[in-house]
N, C-alpha and C positions, 0 to 999 in steps of 0.2 A: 211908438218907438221909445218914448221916454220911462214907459213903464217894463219895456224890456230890458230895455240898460238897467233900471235900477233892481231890477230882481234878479241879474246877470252881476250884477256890484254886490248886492247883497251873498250869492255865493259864491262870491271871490270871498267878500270879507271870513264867509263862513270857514271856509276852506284854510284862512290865511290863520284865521286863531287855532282850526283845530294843528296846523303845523306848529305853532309857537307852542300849543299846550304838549306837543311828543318832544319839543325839543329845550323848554325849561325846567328843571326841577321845581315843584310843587308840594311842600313838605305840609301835610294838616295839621299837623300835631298841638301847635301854640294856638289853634283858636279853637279844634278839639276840647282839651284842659281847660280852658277860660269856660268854654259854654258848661262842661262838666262840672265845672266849681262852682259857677255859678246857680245851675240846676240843683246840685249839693254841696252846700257847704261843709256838710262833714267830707267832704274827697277833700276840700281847701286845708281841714285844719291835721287828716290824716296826713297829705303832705307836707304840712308844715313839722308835724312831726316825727316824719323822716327824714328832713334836712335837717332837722337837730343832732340826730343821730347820727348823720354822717360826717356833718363837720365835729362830731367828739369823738368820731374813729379817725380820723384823717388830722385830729390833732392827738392824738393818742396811740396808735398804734401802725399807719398802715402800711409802715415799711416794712414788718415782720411776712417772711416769706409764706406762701402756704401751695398745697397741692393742687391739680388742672383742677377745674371744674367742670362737667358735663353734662348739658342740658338739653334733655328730651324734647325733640319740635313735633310738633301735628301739626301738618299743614290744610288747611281747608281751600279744597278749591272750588271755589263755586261758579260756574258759569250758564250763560245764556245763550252762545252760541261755539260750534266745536273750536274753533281757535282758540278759544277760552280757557277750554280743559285741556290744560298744557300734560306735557308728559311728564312721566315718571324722572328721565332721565335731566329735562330742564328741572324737575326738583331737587336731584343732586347733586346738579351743578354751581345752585345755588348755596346747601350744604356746606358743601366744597369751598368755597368763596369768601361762607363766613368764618369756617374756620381759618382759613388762611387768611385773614383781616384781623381777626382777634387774636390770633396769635405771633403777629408779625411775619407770617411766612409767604406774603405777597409778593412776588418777585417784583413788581412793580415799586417797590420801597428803595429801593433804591434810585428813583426819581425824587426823591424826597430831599430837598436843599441839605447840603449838610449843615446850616443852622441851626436845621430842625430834629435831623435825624439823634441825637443826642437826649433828646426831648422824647422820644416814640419808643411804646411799651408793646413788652408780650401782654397782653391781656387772661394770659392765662383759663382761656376759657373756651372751649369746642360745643360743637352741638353735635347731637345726632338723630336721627326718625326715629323715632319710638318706637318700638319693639312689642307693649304691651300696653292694650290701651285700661280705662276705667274700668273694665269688667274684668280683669285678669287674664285676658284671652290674647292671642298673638295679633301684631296689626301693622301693615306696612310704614305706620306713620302717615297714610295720606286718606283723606277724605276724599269724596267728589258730590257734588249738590247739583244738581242741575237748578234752573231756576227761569222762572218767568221774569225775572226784573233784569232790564236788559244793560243797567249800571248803577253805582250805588257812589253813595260821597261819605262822607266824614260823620256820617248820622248813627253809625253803629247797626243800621238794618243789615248788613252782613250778616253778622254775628248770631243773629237770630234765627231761628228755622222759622219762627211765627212772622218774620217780614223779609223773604227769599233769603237767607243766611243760610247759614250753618252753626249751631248752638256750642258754644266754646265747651272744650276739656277743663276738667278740673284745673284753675290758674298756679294751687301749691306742686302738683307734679307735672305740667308742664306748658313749655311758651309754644301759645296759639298764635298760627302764622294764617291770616282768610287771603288768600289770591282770586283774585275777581277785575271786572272792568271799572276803572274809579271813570266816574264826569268830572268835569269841568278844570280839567287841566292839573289833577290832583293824580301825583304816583305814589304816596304812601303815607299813611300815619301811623304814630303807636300812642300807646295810654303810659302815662309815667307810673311807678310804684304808686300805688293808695287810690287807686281808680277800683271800682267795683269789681270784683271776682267775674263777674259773669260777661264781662267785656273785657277783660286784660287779653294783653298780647298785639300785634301788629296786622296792620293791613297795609296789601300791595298789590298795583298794577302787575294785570299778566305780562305787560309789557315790557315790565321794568323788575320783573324777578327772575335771576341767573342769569347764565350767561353763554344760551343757547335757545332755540327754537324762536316765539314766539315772541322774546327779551329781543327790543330794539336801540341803535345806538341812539340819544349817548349814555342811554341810562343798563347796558347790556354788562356789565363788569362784578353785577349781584351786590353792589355799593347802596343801595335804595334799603334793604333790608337789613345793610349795615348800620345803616344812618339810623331808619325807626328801631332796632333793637338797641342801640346806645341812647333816644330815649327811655325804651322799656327798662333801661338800665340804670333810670336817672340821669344821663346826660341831656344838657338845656344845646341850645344852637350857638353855635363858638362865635358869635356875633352880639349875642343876649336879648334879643329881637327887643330890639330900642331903635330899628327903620333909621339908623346911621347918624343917632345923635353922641354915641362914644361915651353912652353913659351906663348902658346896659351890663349884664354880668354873666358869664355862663358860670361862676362860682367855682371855678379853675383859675388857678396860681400860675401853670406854665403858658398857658392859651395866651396870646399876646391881645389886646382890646383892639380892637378893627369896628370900624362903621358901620357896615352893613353886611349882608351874606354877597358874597362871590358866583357868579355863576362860569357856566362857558371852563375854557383852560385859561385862568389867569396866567400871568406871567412874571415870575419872580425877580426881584424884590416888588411885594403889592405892598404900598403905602397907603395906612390910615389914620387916622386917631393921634399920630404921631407916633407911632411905633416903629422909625426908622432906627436901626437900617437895614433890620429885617422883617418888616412888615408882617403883614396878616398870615396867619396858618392858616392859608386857602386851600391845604393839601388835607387838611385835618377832616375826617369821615361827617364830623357835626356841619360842617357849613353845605356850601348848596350849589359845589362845583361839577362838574361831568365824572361819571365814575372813572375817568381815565385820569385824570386830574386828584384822583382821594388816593391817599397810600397810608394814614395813622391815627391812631389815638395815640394820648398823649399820657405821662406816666401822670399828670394830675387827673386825667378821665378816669384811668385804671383805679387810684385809688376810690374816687367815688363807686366803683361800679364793686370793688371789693366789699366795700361797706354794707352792701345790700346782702352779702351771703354769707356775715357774720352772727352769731345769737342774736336775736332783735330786729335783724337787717330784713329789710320787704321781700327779698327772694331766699332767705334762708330755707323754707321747708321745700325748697326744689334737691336740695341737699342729700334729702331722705327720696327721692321719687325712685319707685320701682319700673319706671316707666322706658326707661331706654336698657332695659335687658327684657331678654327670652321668658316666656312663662315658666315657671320651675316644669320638667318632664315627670310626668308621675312614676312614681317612685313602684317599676313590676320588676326590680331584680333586688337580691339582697345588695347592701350596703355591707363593704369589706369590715371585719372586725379585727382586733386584737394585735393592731400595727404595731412593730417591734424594730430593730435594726441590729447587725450583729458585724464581727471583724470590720470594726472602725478602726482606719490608720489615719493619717495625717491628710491621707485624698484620695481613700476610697470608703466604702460601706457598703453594705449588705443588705436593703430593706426587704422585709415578708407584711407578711399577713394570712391570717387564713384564708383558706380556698374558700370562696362561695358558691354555693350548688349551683350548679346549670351556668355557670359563666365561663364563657368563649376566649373573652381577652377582658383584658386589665389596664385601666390607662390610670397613670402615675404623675402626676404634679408634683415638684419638688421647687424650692429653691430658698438661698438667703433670708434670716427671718425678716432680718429690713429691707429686703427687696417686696415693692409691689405686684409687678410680676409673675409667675408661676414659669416654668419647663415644663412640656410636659415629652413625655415616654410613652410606650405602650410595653406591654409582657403578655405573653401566652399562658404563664406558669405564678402562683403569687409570692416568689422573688425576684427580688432585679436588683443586680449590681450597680453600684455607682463610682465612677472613677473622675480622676480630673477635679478634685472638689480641693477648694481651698482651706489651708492648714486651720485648726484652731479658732474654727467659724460652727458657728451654730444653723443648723439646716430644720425644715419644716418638709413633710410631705404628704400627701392625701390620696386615697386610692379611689379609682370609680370602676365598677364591675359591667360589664356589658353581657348579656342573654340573650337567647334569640326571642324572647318575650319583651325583651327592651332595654335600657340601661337605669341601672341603678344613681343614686344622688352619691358626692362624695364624701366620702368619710371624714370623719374631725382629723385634723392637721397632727402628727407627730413629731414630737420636737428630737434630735437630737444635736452633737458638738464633736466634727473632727478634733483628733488628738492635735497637740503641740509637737512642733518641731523638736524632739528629744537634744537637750544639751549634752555631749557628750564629752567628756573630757579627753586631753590628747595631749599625753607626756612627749619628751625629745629622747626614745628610747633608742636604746641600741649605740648611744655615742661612745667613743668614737668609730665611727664608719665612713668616715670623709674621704679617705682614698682606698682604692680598688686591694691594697693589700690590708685592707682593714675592715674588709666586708665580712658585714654580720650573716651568717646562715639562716634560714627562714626552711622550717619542714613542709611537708606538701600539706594542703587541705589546709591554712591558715588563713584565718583572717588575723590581720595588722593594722593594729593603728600607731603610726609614730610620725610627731610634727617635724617639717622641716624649719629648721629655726631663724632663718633669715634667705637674703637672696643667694648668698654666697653658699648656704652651705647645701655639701653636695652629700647623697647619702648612698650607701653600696651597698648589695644585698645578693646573696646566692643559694641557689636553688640547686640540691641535686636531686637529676632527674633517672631514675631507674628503666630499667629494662621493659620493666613490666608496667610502668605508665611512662609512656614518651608524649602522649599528651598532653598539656597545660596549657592550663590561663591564668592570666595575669589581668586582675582588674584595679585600675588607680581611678581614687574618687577624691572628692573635696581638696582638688589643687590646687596651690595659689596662683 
């Protein structure tokens, strides 16, 4: 009897840790990095010199504005069993999530104290699937690995196909994401900047990535991928993993010092360290609360994470990656020549080009030189009129030819410059005309310019209208 109770004890206990391990966050990352640095010290002294470089952009420059960033993901899924190989569409959801975290478009941000929210940055930075993988070829962005190992930990056999992994993408064109079953209560890690090529990128529970299908609460909000890619980003845990001696440092100015990591939905104001009277940034993505509870980074994350994609910076050559566009289409139709533009006014023009043999239609990009941008049109014929354009602005535009053999690439951009608003001078003719027996005669078929020279004054004018045109018109323009 006694040995039944205790092998009945035994899977309660079993039972009782695997629920605590779906219901606390378990971040690898910090003992990852230690055993990696330790294994190699050149990872220790590469990021040491990293962090040099980012605290001399962050005291140097990092307020200067710059444009989105967009970063190509491959996600590797690897599983053991079908639960495992999540869907296509839990991979976009997760997508979805982070770009709406790094950009501040989480409607959930506005949960965020307003002590803080003053503090919380766009990040400027979106992901998207990859388009086109290592070979040049088209690719949905996603793997799938089947695999004999039926969970993996913080050891990196993921990553591998020689130890049931998936062998990471190139790390300079793009962040490798391995979705798989983690053991031992662990939902995600990532590798900080300066960890090996052949390992970079993140790992995450099927569980705990997006925010549909197989993604369970409390980790269902696609917050777990936010967390490990703000390490891969160089952010430390908003705690400094110092286990709540108040000494630690995430090497952020706005992050307030707090004790320990947060779990669960704290509740505001959390006092620690002495950082009354607004306490810990338990909302902040870096610490270790329920995704319901995460709503920002911080404008001192953003700048660290800036730093990495300037000259020098550990993710700059993501910069150049061909990786989140289409393979170029092979070039079976002529390419439009000899782009020209004609009857330019103030806000319209005339674009041509020669006719290319065997093409059907014509699609047309046009717009502002300083607009990123394009417009685009299509034509039957190779001109197209444009109206509606703004005075004394300089325009770009580029032709692509389509065949029923295929479409051609587009042509090099044409610069032209609507006219200026023509100055035209405007005498106070015809005075006096102020009262009705003083009206100046006007012949038919006239254009008139003559200014009214205040509010008061009134101006008279008469038309005689003949037998043989009883028709007119009369058009008044530029009135005060």
């Amino acid at each position: 009897m006694n040995k039944i109770f205790l092998i009945l004890l035994m899977i309660f206990w079993q039972t009782s840790i695997q629920a605590q391990e779906a219901t606390v966050r378990e971040c690898g990352t910090t003992e990852y990095m230690n055993a990696l640095e330790h294994a190699h010290p050149e990872v220790a002294q590469q990021r040491q010199l990293i962090e040099q470089h980012t605290q001399q952009f962050i005291q140097s420059n990092h307020k200067k504005s710059r444009s989105i960033i967009t970063i190509p993901v491959v996600v590797h899924v690897v599983y053991n069993l079908a639960v495992q190989n999540i869907s296509d569409a839990q991979i976009q959801s997760q997508i979805a999530a982070l770009n709406k975290d790094f950009r501040k478009l989480n409607t959930d941000f506005l949960n965020t104290p307003g002590s803080f929210q003053p503090l919380a940055a766009d990040c400027q930075i979106e992901f998207v699937l990859a388009k086109r993988d290592p070979n040049g070829d088209s690719t949905t962005g996603i793997t799938r690995t089947a695999t004999l190992t039926t969970s993996f930990t913080n050891n990196n056999n993921v990553k591998s196909s020689a130890t049931g992994g998936k062998d990471a993408w190139p790390a300079t064109a793009y962040l490798n994401i391995w979705v798989c079953k983690l053991s031992g209560g662990l939902i995600g890690y990532g590798q900080f900047p300066g960890g090996p090529a052949a390992t970079d990128g993140v790992v995450i529970s099927y569980k705990a990535f997006g925010t549909m299908g197989a993604a369970l609460p409390p980790f269902n909000k696609g917050r777990t991928a936010t967390h490990e890619i703000g390490h891969w980003l160089n952010l430390y845990h908003i705690w400094g993993d110092d286990a709540g001696s108040c000494n630690g440092t995430d090497v952020v100015e706005d992050t307030p010092n707090q004790g320990n990591s947060n779990t669960g939905v704290p509740v505001y104001p959390k006092i620690s360290c002495n950082n009354a009277p607004f306490g810990d940034m338990f909302m902040n993505y870096m610490d270790y609360t329920d995704d319901i509870a995460m709503t920002m980074f911080s404008v001192g994350q953003k700048a660290r994470m800036d730093a990495m994609f300037v000259p020098g910076g550990a993710k700059f050559p993501l910069l150049s990656s061909q990786g989140g566009m289409y393979p170029a289409p092979p070039v079976v139709c002529g390419v439009p020549t000899n782009l020209s533009v004609q009857d330019i006014t103030i806000n319209s023009a005339t674009l041509q080009w020669d006719n290319t043999p065997d093409a059907t239609e014509y699609t047309v990009e046009y717009k502002m030189q300083q607009d990123a941008s394009w417009n685009t049109l299509s034509s039957m014929v190779h001109t197209l009129p444009l109206n509606n354009l703004s005075n004394n602005t300089a325009y770009e535009f580029r032709v692509q030819a389509s065949c029923p053999i295929g479409t051609s690439a587009f042509s090099n951009a044409f610069s032209f410059s609507t006219l200026p608003i023509p100055v035209v001078a405007c005498d106070n003719n015809f005075e006096p005309n102020n009262f009705m027996t003083s009206a100046q005669s006007i012949t038919n078929d006239k254009d008139l310019r003559s200014m009214i020279g205040n509010a008061a004054d009134n101006d008279y004018y008469t038309i005689n209208i003949p037998a043989s045109k009883r028709n007119i018109k009369v058009s008044l323009s530029d009135l005060p």
